[in-house]
N, C-alpha and C positions, 0 to 999 in steps of 0.2 A: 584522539585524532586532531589534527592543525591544517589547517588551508598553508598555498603555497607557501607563505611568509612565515611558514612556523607558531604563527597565533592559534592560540585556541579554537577547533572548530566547533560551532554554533548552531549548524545544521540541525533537521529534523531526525534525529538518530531513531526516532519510531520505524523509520521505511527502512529498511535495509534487506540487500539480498544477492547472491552469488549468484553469479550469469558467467559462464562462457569463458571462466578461469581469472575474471576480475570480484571483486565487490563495490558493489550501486547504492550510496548514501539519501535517499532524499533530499530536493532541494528545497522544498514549501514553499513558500512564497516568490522566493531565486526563481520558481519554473526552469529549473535544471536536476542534474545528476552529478554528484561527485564521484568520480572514478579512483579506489584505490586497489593498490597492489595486494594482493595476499603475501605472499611473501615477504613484503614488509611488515604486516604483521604478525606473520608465525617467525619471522626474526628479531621483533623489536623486545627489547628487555622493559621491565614491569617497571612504567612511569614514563617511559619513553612514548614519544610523539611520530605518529604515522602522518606522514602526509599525502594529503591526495592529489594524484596525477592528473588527472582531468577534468573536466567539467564538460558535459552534454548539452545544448541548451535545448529546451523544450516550449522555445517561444516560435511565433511568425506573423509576421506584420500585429495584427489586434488578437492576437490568440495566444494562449502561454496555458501551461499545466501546473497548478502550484501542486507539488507531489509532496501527498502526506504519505501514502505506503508503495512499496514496490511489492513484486511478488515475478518468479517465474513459472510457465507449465514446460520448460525445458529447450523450446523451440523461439517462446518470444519474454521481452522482460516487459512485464506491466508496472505503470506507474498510476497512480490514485488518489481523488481528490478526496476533500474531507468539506463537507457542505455542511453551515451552521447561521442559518438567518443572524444575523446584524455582526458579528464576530469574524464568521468563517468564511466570506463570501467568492463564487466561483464564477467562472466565468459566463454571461448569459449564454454565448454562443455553445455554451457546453449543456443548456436546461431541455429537456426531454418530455414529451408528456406522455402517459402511460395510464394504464385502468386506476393505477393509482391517484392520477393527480399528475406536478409535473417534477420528476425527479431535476436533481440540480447537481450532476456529479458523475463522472464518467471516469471510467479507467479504462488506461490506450496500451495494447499493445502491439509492443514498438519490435523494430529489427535494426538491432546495433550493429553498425559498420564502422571501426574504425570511431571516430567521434563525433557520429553522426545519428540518430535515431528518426526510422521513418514507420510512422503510426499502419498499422496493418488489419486491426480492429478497433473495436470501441462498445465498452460494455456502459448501457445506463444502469447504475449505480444506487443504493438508497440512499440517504441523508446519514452523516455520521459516520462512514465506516471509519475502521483506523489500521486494518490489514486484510487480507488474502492468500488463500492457498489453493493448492488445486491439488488435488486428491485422488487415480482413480477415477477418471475423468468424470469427477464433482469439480466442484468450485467453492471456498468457503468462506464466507466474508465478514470479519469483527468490527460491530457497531456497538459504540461506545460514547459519554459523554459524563462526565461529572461523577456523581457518588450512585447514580443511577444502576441498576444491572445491566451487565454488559450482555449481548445476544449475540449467536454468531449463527447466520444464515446461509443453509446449505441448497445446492442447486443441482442438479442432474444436468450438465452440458448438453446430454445427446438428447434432452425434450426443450434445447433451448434454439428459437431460428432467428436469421434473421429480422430485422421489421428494417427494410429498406435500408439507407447508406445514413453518415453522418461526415461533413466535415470538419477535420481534427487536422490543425499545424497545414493549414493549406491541402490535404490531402482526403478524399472522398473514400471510405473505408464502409467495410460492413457496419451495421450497429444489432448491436442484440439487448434487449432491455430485461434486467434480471430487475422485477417486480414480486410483488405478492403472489402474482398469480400462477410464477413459475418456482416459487420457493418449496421447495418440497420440504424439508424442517427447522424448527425456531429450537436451539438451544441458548439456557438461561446460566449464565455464568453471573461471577463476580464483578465489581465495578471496574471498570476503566479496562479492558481489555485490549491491547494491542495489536502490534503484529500475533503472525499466528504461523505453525508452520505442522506436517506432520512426519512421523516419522517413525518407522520400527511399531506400529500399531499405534499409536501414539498420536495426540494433540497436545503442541508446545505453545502455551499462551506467554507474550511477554506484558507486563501492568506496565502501562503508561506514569503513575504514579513514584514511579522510582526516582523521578529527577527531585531536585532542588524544590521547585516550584510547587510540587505538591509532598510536601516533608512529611505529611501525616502519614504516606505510603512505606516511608522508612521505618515507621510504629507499630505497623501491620504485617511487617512480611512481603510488602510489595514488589519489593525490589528482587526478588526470587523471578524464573522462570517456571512456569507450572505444566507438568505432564499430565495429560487427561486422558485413559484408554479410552480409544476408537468405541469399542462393544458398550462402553459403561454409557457414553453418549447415544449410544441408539437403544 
């Protein structure tokens, strides 16, 4: 992938996701979305450079989304923070407080016009995730950090309510607070777990560890995508 100018892009290639006949790049810290073409990539020949058409911004006055994963449930595209005391830091007006304590980490979703995204919910979030699925209307969220095991936390939507409104991007939206106390199960995967997606009975984990940065994932196998049948996880 290459930003306008043909340079190499740099992006958070963790979040990625197909909405509405485009694909949605993560921006991390940008607080935006890179908009590219499909089509340009089921045409572009091997070594060749896609460029992205767009950019979303996901800021407003003192408010911004640094988007570590996307995720769709069909209707709206979510974009998701990644919370990590002294490293990862999020925005305060995003911190929640819940039975648990006070989460630091919300993911919005959004309704894309054109290249424009207006927040329409807002889920509080645990510390750490690094993707999202929605499943059968579940929700499944991968929490991940270092050499640690990775956990991915499933929710039942329709035992999840409101708790009043939150403002996000200038805009006053539901808020639903997915906690301990609405998680209905803890699965215990391998380290560094990513995005996540499901499909054909199927959980598709991608390892964070594939890049450069962590080269020991390249020794391991990391850099594989991983099938996990639905049945075997329950």
């Amino acid at each position: 992938m290459a930003d306008s100018e043909g340079n190499d892009f740099k992006g958070h290639c963790g979040g990625i996701a197909y909405f509405k006949g485009k694909v949605y790049v993560a921006g991390s810290s940008d607080a935006c979305l890179y908009v590219f073409d499909p089509a340009d990539i089921r045409n572009a020949d091997s070594g060749e450079k896609v460029i992205y058409k767009d950019v979303i911004d996901l800021t407003f006055e003192d408010d911004g989304i640094g988007v570590s994963f996307v995720a769709t449930d069909g209707d709206l595209l979510y974009a998701g923070e990644f919370y990590r005391e002294g490293n990862y830091e999020t925005n305060p007006l995003h911190y929640v407080e819940t039975a648990d304590g006070t989460q630091r980490a919300l993911m919005v979703g959004l309704d894309i016009d054109q290249n424009t995204a207006v927040p329409q919910i807002a889920y509080s979030i645990p510390n750490q995730i690094q993707g999202a699925a929605f499943c059968e209307k579940r929700l499944f969220l991968s929490e991940s950090y270092g050499l640690a095991f990775s956990h991915i936390y499933e929710y039942d939507l329709s035992k999840v309510v409101a708790s009043g409104t939150h403002t996000v991007l200038g805009v006053e939206v539901p808020l639903m607070i997915l906690d301990s106390t609405v998680c209905e199960k803890t699965y215990k995967i391998a380290p560094m777990s990513e995005e996540i997606d499901f499909a054909n009975g199927r959980m598709y984990t991608m390892c964070e560890s594939a890049s450069d940065k962590y080269i020991f994932g390249k020794l391991t196998g990391a850099e594989r995508v991983y099938a996990t049948d639905i049945d075997k996880l329950k």
